[in-house]
C-alpha positions in Angstrom: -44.3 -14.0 5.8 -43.9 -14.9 9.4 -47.0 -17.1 9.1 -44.9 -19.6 7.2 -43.4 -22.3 8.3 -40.4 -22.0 10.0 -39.1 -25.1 7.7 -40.0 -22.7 4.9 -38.4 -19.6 5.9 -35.1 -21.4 6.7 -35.4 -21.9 3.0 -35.6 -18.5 1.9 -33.2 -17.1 4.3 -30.5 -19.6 3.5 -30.6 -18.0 -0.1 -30.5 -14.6 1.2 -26.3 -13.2 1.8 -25.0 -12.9 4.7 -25.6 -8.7 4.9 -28.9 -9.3 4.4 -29.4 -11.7 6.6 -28.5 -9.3 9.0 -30.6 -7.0 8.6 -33.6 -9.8 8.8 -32.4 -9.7 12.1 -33.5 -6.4 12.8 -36.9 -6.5 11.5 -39.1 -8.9 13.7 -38.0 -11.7 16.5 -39.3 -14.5 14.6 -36.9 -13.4 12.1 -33.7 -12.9 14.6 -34.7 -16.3 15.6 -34.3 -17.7 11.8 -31.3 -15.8 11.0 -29.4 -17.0 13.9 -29.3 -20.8 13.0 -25.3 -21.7 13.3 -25.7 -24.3 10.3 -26.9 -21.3 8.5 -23.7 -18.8 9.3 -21.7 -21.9 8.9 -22.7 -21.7 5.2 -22.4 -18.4 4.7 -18.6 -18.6 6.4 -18.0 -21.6 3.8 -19.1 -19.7 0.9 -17.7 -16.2 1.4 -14.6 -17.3 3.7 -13.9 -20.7 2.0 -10.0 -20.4 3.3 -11.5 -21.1 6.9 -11.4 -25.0 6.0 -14.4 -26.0 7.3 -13.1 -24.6 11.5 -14.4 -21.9 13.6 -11.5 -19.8 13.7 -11.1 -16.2 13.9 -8.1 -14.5 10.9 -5.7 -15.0 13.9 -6.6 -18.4 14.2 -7.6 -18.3 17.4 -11.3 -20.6 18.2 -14.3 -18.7 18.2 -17.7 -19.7 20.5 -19.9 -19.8 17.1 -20.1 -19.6 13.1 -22.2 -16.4 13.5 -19.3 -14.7 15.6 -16.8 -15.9 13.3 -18.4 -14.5 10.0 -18.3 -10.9 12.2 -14.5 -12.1 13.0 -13.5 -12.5 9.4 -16.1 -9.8 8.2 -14.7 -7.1 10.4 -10.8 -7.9 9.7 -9.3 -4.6 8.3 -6.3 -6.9 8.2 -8.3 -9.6 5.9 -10.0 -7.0 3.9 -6.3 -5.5 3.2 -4.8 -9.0 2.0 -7.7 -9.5 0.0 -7.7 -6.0 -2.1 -4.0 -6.8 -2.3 -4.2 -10.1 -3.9 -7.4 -9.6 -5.8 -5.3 -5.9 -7.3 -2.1 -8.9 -8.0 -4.3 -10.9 -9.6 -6.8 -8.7 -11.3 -3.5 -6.6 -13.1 -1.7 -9.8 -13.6 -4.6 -11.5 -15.6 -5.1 -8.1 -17.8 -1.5 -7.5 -18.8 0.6 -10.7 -18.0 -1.3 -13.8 -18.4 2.0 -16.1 -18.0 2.6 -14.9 -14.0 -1.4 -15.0 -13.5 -1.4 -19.0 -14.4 1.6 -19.0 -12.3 -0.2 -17.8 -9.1 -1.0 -20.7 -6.4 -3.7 -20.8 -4.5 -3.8 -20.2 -0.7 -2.0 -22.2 1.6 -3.7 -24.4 3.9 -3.2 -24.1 7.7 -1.4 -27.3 7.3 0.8 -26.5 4.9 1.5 -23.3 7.0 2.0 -25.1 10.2 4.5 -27.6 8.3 6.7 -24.3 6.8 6.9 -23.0 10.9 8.0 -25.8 12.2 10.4 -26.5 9.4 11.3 -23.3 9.7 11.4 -22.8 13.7 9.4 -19.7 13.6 5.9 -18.6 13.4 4.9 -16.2 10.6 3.4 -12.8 10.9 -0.3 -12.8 11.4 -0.3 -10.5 7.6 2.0 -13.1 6.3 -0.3 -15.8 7.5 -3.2 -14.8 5.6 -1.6 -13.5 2.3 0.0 -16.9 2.5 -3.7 -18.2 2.9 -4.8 -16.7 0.0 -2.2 -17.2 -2.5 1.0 -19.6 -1.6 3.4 -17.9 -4.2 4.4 -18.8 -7.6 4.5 -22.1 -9.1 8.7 -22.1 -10.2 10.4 -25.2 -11.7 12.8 -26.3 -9.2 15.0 -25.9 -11.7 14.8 -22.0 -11.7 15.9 -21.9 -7.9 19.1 -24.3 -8.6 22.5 -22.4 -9.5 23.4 -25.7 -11.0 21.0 -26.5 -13.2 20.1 -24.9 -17.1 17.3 -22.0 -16.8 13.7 -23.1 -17.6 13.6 -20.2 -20.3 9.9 -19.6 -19.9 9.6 -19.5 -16.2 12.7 -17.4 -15.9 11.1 -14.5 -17.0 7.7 -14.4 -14.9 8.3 -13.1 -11.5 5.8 -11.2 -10.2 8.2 -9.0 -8.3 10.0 -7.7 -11.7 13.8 -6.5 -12.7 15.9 -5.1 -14.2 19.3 -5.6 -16.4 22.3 -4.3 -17.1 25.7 -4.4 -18.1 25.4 -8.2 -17.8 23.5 -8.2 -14.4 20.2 -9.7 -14.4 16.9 -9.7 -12.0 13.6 -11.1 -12.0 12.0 -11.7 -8.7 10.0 -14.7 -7.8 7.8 -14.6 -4.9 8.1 -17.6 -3.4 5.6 -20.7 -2.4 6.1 -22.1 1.0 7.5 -24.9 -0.3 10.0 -23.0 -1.5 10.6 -20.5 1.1 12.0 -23.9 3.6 14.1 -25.0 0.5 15.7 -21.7 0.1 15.8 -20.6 3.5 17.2 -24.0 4.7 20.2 -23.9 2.1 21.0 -20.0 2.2 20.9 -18.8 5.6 22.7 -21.1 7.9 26.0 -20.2 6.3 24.7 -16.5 7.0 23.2 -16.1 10.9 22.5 -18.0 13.8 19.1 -15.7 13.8 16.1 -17.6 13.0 13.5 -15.0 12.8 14.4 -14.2 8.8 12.8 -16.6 6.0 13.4 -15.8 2.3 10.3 -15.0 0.9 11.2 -13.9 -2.7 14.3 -14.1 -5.1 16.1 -14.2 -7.9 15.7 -16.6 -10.6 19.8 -16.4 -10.9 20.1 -16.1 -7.2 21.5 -12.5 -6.9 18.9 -10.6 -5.1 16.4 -12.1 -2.0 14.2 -10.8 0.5 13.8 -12.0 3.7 10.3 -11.3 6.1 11.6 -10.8 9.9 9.3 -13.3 11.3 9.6 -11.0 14.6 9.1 -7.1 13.6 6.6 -8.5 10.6 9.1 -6.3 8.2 10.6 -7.2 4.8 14.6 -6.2 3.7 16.7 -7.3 1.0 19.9 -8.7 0.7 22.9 -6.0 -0.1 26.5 -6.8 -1.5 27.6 -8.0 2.1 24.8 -10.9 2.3 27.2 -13.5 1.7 29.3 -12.4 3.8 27.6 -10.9 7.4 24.2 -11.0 6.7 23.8 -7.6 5.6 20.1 -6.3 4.9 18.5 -3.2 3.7 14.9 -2.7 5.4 12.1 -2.6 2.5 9.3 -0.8 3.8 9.6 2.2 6.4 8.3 1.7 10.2 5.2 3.0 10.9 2.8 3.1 13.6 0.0 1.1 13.3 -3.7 2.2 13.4 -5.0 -1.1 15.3 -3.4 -4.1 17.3 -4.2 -6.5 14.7 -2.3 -4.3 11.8 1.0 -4.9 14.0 4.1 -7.2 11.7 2.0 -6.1 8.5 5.3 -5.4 7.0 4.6 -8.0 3.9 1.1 -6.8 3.4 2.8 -2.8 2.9 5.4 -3.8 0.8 3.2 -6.3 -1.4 0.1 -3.1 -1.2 3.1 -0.7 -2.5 3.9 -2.5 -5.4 0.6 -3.3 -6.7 -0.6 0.2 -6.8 3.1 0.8 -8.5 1.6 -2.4 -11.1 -2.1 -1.0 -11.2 -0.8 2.6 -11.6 1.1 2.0 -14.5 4.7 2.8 -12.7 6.0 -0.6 -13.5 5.1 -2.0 -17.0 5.7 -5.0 -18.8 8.6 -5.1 -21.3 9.6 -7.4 -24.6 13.5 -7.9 -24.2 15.1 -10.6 -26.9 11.1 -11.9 -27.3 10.5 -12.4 -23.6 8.2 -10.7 -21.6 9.2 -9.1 -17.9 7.9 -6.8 -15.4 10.6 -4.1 -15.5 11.4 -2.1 -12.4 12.2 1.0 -14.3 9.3 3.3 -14.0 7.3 4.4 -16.4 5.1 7.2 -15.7 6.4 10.6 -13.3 7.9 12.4 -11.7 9.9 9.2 -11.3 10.3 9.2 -15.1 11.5 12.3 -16.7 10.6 12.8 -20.4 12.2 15.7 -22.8 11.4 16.1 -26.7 13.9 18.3 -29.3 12.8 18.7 -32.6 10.5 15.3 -32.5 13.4 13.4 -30.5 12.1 12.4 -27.7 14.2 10.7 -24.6 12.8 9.2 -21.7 14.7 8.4 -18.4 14.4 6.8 -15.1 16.2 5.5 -12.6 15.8 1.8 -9.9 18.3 1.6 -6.8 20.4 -1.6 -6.8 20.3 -3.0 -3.3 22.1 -6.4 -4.0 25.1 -4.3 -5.5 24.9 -1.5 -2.3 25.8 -1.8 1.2 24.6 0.3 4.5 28.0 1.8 5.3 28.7 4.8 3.6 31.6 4.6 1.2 32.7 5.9 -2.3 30.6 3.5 -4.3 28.2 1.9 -1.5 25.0 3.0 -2.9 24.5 1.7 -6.7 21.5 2.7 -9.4 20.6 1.4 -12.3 19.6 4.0 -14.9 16.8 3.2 -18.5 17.3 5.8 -21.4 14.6 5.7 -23.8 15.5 7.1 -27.2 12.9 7.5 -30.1 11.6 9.5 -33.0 8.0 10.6 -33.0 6.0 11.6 -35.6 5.6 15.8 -36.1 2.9 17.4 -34.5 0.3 19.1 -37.4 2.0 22.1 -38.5 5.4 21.5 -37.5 8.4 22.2 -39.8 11.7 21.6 -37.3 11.0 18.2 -36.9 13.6 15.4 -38.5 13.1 12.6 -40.4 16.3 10.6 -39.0 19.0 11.4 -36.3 21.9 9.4 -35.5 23.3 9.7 -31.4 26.9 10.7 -31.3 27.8 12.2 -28.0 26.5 11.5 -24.4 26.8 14.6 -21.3 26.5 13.2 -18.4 26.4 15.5 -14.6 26.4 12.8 -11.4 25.3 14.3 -8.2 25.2 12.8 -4.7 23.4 14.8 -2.0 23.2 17.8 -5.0 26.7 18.0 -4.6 27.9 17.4 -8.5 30.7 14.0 -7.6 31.3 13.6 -11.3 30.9 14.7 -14.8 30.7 12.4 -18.1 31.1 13.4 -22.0 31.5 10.6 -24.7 30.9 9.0 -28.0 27.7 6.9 -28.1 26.4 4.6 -25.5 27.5 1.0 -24.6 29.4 1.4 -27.9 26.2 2.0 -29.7 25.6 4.6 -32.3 21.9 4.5 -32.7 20.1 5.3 -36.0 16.5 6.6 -34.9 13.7 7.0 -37.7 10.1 8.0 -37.4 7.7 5.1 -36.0 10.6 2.7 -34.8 10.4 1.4 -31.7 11.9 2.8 -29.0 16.1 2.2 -28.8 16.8 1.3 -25.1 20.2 1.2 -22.7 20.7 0.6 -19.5 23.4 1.1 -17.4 24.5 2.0 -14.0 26.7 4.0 -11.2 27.5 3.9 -7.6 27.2 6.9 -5.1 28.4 7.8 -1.8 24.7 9.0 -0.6 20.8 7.4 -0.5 19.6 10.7 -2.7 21.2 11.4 -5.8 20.7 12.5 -9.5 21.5 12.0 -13.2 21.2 15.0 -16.1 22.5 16.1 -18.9 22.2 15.9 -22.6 23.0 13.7 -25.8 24.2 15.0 -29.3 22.3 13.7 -32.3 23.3 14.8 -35.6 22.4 16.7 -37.8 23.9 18.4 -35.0 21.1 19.0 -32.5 21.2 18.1 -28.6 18.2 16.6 -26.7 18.8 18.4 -23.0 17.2 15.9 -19.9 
């Protein structure tokens, strides 16, 4: 082949990827000489890298001497290859099991758009922020979902990626944010807040109640506690940790979104049906962080989510809050069985509160939220939620519930 024209094999290698191109390099010099062409690494840095915009820039945005040295740039980012596997995980679960927040996903963010948020904002974003922002700019919200004083947009309400929660009347559902949004929200919340310019709300609330803010500085992410509105108060999201290169420095955003898709892709978080619309719920699923006990074909199901928007750092009486799921139904017997029941009603609850494993309170009553549950074999699942507030970080919930004919379900 290196008798043909050199016309001709610029041809053929321009089909060939980029690995492979590579390794032409490594066979003969009249092939090095081919595979070193910059219009031909400037295709290949189009096609595989197509958030580069057409400029010879490295993930940190900083110029590089040719397209061949900025394919390696890109090629060799662990930071890059991280943000991708994150969003392509987002995506890839999003698409399977919740087709509403997948159509909701916008594209990347274009430098300009991100060098328009930073100076809006007066701060420059995390080089891990910068490039998940690059390759997905948030969620597409109706304005209207971000306004206190405007009516829901029932449909969109429901979709953030981030998931909730609910009970006794408080609801949740996170929305991460496009950039557009991030200097709307930012703008309106925080002056009234700090003076400090290095946080930017990143993801909240379709009510408002809960937010998280990225510290433009340390690269972290926290959340807003009970005491937002009135100092500031945050709760840090994702633990410090030290980093394994220079360029995985302020990754903050990219640990905390990595967390929660494995916690998506793993089946801890699921998607629930709650008055006919759809959510990520926060309560998980699968264990040790859901605990699962069965009595005579009753089977009860419980986990737990902490509450940070109710909670506060200093520690009080109540300053820690959790919202507990209960999951009550009535499978069908196992072959050979002869215990099992055909219908159960709940009547009593048995409640033991620790804090620390120190036992702060103890609960017996009739039903739950003033509900007296009739369960009956292939029903779907009765559900409550409810919550409590601790003087400690680490704490439990156990005990039993009464269902008559007169049997207990211990948890």
């Amino acid at each position: 082949m290196e008798q043909l024209p050199s016309a001709l094999l610029h041809v053929i290698v321009a089909k060939v990827p980029a690995t492979d191109c590579a390794r032409l390099a490594c066979v003969a010099r009249t092939w090095r000489q081919v595979t070193y062409q910059e219009s031909l690494w400037e295709s290949h840095c189009r096609s595989d890298f197509p958030l580069l915009e057409g400029l010879q820039l490295d993930p940190f945005d900083r110029p590089c001497p040719s397209w061949k040295a900025t394919y390696e740039a890109w090629k060799s980012s662990r930071l890059f290859q991280r943000s991708k596997l994150c969003w392509d995980s987002l995506r890839s679960w999003a698409k399977n099991n919740f087709q509403e927040v997948a159509t909701s996903l916008i594209p990347g963010a274009s430098l300009e758009e991100l060098a328009e948020a930073e100076s809006v904002l007066k701060c420059r974003f995390p080089p891990a922020a910068r490039l998940l922002y690059r390759l997905c700019n948030g969620q597409r919200i109706p304005q209207a979902e971000l306004d206190c004083d405007d009516e829901y947009q029932e449909e969109a309400h429901y979709i953030g990626l981030i998931g909730g929660y609910n009970f006794s009347h408080h609801y949740v559902n996170v929305h991460l944010l496009s950039l557009r949004q991030v200097m709307s929200l930012t703008n309106r919340i925080l002056p009234p807040l700090t003076r400090n310019r290095r946080h930017v709300i990143i993801a909240a609330s379709s009510n408002l109640n809960k937010f998280f803010f990225l510290d433009c500085e340390d690269g972290n992410v926290y959340v807003g506690t009970r005491n937002l509105l009135v100092d500031g108060e945050m709760m840090v999201c994702v633990p410090e940790r030290a980093s394994t290169s220079e360029e995985e420095t302020q990754d903050g955003m990219l640990r905390w979104l990595e967390h929660y898709a494995h916690c998506l892709q793993s089946g801890i978080f699921h998607v629930r049906t709650e008055e006919g619309s759809r959510s990520i719920s926060l309560y998980p699923e699968t264990e040790p962080y859901c605990t699962t006990a069965v009595t005579r074909g009753v089977q009860v199901r419980c986990s737990g989510v902490f509450v940070p928007e109710l909670s506060r750092v200093e520690e009080l009486d109540d300053s820690y809050w959790f919202s507990y799921s209960v999951r009550m139904r009535l499978l069908n017997p196992a072959p050979g069985q002869v215990d099992a029941l055909n219908t159960c009603q709940l009547s009593d609850r048995h409640w033991v509160i620790r804090a620390n494993d120190t036992v702060v309170a103890e609960v017996r009553g009739r039903a739950v939220i003033g509900m007296y549950p009739l369960l009956k074999k292939g029903d779907e699942e009765f559900v409550y939620e409810s919550c409590t507030g601790l003087s400690a970080k680490k704490g439990s919930l156990d005990g039993d519930f009464t269902f008559y004919p007169g049997w207990s379900v211990h948890i």
